[in-house]
LOLO-912623 format. One record per residue (C-alpha): x, y, z; residue in one letter. Coordinates in pm, whole numbers, padded with zeros to 5 digits, always signed. Layout:
XYZA...
This chain:
+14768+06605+08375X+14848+06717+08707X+14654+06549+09023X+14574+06908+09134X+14383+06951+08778X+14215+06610+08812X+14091+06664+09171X+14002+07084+09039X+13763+06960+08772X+13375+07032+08774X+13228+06718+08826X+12845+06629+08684X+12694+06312+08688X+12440+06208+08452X+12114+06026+08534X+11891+05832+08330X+11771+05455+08250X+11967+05333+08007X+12110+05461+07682X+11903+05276+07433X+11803+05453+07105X+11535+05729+07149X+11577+06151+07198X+11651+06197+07541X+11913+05891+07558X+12074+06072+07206X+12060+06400+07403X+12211+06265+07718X+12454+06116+07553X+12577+06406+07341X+12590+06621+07656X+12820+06408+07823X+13064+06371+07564X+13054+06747+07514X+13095+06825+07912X+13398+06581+07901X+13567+06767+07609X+13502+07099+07772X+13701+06975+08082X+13474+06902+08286X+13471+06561+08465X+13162+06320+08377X+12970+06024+08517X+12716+05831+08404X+12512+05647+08650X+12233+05412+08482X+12000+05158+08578X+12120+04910+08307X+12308+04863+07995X+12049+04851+07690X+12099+04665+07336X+12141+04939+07077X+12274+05183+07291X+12362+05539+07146X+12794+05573+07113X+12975+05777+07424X+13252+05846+07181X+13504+05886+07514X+13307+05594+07756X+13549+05454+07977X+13368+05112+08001X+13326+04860+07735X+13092+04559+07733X+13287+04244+07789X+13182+03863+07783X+13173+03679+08096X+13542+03580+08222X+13727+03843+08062X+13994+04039+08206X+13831+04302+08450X+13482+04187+08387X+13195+04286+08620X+12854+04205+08635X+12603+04469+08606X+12319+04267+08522X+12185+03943+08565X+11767+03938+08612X+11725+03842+08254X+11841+03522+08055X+12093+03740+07910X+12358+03893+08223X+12527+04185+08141X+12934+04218+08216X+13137+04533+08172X+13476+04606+08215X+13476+04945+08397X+13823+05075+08210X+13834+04905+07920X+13760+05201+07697X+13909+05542+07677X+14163+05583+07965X+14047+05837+08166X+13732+05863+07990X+13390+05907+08104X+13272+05606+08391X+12954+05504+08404X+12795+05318+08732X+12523+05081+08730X+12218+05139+08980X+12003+04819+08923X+11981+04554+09157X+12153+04217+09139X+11930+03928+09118X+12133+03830+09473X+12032+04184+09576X+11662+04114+09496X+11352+04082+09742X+11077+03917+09714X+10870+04264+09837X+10857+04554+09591X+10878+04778+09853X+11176+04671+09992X+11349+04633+09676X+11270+05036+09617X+11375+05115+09912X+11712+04868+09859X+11702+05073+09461X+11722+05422+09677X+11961+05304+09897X+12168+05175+09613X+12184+05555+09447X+12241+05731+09808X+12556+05496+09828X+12624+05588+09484X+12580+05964+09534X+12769+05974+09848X+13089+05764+09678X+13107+06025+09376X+13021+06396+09567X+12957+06539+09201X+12938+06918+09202X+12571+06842+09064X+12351+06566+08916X+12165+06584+08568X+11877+06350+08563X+11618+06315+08243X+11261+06167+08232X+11014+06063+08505X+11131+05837+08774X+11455+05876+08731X+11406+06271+08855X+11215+06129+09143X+11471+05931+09239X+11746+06166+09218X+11568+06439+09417X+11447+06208+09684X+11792+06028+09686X+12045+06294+09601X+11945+06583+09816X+11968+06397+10138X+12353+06442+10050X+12265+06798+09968X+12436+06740+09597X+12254+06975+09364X+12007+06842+09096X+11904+06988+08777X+11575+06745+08688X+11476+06765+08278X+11123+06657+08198X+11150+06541+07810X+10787+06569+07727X+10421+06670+07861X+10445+06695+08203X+10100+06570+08216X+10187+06287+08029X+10531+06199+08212X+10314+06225+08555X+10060+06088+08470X+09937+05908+08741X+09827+06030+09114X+10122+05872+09240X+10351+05995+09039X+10169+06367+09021X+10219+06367+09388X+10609+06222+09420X+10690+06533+09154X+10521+06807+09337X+10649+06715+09640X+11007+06680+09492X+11052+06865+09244X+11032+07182+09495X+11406+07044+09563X+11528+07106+09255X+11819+07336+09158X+11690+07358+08815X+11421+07235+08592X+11495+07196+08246X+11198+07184+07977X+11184+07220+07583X+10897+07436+07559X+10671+07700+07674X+10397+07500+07697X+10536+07229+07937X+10660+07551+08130X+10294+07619+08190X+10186+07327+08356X+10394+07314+08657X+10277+07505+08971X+10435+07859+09023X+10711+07756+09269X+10796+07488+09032X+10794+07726+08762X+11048+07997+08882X+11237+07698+08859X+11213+07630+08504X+11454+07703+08233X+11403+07581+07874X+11699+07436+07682X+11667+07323+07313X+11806+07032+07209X+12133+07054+06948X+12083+06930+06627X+12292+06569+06604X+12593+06712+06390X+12485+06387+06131X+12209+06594+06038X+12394+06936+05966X+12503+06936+05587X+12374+07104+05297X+12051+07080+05175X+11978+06816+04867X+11813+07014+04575X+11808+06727+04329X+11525+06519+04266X+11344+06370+04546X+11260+06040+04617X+10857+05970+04600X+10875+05869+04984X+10736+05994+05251X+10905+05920+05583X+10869+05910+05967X+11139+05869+06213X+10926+05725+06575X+10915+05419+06754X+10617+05233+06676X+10385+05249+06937X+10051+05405+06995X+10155+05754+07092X+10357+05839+06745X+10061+05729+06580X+10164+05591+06268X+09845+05407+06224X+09656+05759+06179X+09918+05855+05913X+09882+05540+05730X+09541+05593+05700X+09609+05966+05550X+09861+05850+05337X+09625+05616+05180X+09372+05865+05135X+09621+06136+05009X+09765+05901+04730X+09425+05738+04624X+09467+05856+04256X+09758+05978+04097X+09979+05994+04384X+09994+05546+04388X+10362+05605+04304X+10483+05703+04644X+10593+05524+04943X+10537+05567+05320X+10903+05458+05499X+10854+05441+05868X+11206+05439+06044X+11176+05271+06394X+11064+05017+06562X+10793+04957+06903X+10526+04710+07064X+10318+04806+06806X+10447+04703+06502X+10303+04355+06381X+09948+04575+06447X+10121+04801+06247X+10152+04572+05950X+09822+04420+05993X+09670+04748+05945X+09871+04803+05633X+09754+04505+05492X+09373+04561+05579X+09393+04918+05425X+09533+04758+05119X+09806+04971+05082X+10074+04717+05279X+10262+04670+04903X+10329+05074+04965X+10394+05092+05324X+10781+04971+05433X+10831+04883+05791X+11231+05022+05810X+11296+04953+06101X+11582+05092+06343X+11870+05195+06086X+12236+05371+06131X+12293+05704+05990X+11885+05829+05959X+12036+06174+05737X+12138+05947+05474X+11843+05741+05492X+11567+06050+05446X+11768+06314+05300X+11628+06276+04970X+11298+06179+05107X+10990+06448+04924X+10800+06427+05324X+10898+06410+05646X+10592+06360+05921X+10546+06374+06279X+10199+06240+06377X+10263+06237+06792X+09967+06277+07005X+10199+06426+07286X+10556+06572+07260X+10827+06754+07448X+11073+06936+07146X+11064+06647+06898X+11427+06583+06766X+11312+06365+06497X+11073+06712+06370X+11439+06956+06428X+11670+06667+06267X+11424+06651+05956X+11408+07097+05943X+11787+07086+05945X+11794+06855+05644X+11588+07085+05457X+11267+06843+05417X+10918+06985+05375X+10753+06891+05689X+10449+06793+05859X+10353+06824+06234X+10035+06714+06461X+09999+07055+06658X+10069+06859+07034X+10124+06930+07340X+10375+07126+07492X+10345+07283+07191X+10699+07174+07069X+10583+07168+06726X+10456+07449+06726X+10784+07627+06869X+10971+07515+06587X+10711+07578+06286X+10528+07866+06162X+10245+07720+05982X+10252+07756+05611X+10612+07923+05635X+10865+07639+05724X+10619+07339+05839X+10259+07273+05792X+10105+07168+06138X+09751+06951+06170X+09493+06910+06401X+09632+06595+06681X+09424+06250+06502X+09288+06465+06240X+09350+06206+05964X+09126+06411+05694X+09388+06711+05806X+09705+06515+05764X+09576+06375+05434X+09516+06720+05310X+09835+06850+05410X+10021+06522+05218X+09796+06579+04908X+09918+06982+04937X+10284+06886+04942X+10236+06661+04671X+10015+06895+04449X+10234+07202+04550X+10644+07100+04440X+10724+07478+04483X+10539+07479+04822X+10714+07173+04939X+11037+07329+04809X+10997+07678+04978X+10906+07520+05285X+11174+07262+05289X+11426+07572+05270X+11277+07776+05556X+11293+07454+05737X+11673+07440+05741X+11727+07747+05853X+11676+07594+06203X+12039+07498+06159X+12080+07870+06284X+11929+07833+06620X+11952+07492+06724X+12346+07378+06607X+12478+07206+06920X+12797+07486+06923X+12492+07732+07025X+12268+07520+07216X+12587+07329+07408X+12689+07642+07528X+12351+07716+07658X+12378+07410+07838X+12690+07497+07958X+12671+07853+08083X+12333+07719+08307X+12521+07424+08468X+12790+07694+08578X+12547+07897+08699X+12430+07612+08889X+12746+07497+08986X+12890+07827+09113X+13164+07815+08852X+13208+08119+08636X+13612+08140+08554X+13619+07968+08248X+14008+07990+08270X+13970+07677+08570X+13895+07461+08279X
């Protein structure tokens, strides 16, 4: 490739924590590799490198031990430092920048240590000049507005769940309204999030689905189903797996013994997890999963798929389990991202937010009802349709140009 084409590429960096397992890191991660294959060139800037880590199929880096060839250390406030070797994956590939501080960098005053963290990305901003910055999730927007603007780069922010929820606190409340009027873009998964910004932030607002992971795009299994019923969440209060647990018992209590509860994931909460299974006398019938690889093959077959969350932005785990074609269940929480994706009784069933007597009566319906759970199941995976990442990627795309100022397709 010419230098001319190099130095002519769209350039977007991408902003968020880390890239360990959960739906905003999987999202993030798709959406760089997909920028990079559409010509564009990417940069992912992080605070640190995570254990289990979602795949950048074309990451330039690769995690090295200490002492090898190129190593560099991007990590080191734990018992475990972190070395990468910046170009020791795909040549030319996608680079990714680390914005923590060094334990050498580190002050004994928090406040000088954010203001040595902001300093940190404005040096890192001002080295790359990307045509714009994408940053997910809470702080990380905070930071990127308050540090990236200065430079006058343009930032799209995306707010992953309720933004109640994700600014939470007074602090926090105040650092987004005061920011997030910066903003080239705000990108948020449903109406209902939409809604609870201010008007100026709202005539900012844009909402962008999420594209089903292409592992969960195949036809949908009509053999026999497995007596499982499964959830795919990290274990912690929020998903609410305890509520579903105590559903599941109630749902099953006669002839329904046969079935299993499978929860995929894994969270703080889980040892209170398994205590509760055990003091509900149903832990020979619960199975703690745990974090697997390929989730489709995992639940495919599985006769329930449930969402329980108290509070969600557009669930991927709820659209990854429609596009397999399972009959599912949703708590009806805010934004309303359920409630976006299901039409009660049509392709979903959606319950009442901690209404275990609900859930259990929408378990015992599925499990009464086979041609219910069947019709349902195939309504479900018509979301396939809407949500396939060749649709929703180019939604993605065709905003960041807009943002960008590029429109001639034929530069890339």
């Amino acid at each position: 490739m010419l230098n001319s084409e190099i130095n002519n590429k769209k350039h977007i960096a991408m902003y968020i924590g880390s890239l360990q397992k959960g739906g905003a890191e999987r999202v993030m991660a798709n959406l760089a590799d997909y920028f990079f294959e559409q010509g564009y060139k990417v940069t992912l800037v992080t605070t640190y490198l995570a254990a289990n880590e979602y795949e950048v199929k074309h990451a330039a880096w690769k995690s090295v031990p200490a002492g090898a060839p190129g190593a560099e250390l991007v990590a080191d406030l734990d018992e475990n430092p972190v070395w990468v070797d910046p170009n020791g994956g795909e040549k030319g590939g996608i680079q990714r920048i680390f914005s923590a501080l060094l334990k050498d960098e580190q002050e004994k005053s928090r406040i000088k240590n954010f203001r040595k963290r902001s300093e940190k990305l404005v040096k890192i901003w001002k080295d790359l000049r990307p045509d714009m910055i994408l940053s997910f999730m809470g702080k990380n927007n905070i930071m990127a507005l308050s540090t990236a603007t200065k430079e006058e780069i343009k930032v799209v922010v995306s707010v992953r769940a309720d933004p109640s929820m994700e600014y939470s606190s007074t602090s926090m409340k105040a650092a987004m309204l005061t920011n997030f009027g910066k903003a080239a873009g705000v990108v948020v998964q449903s109406n209902g999030a939409k809604a609870k910004f201010p008007a100026y932030i709202r005539k900012k607002c844009i909402i962008l689905p999420n594209a089903i992971d292409p592992s969960f795009i195949r036809p949908r299994y009509i053999g026999e189903r497995e007596k499982k019923i499964v959830m795919v969440a990290r274990l912690n209060e929020n998903k609410n797996q305890a509520m579903v647990m105590e559903a599941f018992k109630e749902a099953t209590k006669d002839k329904f013994k046969d079935y299993k509860l499978v929860l995929y994931g894994d969270g703080p909460d889980r040892a209170k997890q398994q205590r509760l299974a055990v003091s509900l006398g149903i832990d020979s019938r619960v199975e703690f999963a745990g974090n697997v690889k390929h989730v489709a093959e995992h639940i495919e077959k599985a006769y329930i798929f449930i969402l329980a969350s108290n509070h969600e932005g557009m669930p991927n785990s709820l659209i990854e389990a429609m596009s397999l074609g399972l009959a599912c269940i949703s708590t009806d929480c805010p934004c309303g991202g359920p409630k976006d994706l299901i039409n009660d009784g049509e392709n979903g069933l959606l319950v009442p937010v901690g209404d275990k007597d609900a859930m259990a009566q929408a378990i015992r319906k599925l499990l009464e009802d086979k041609e219910l759970a069947d019709r349902i199941g195939t309504e479900a995976a018509k979301i396939q349709e809407k949500c396939s990442p060749e649709v929703t990627n180019e939604m993605w795309k065709k905003y960041f140009d807009k943002i960008i100022g590029n429109t001639d397709d034929s530069k890339f």
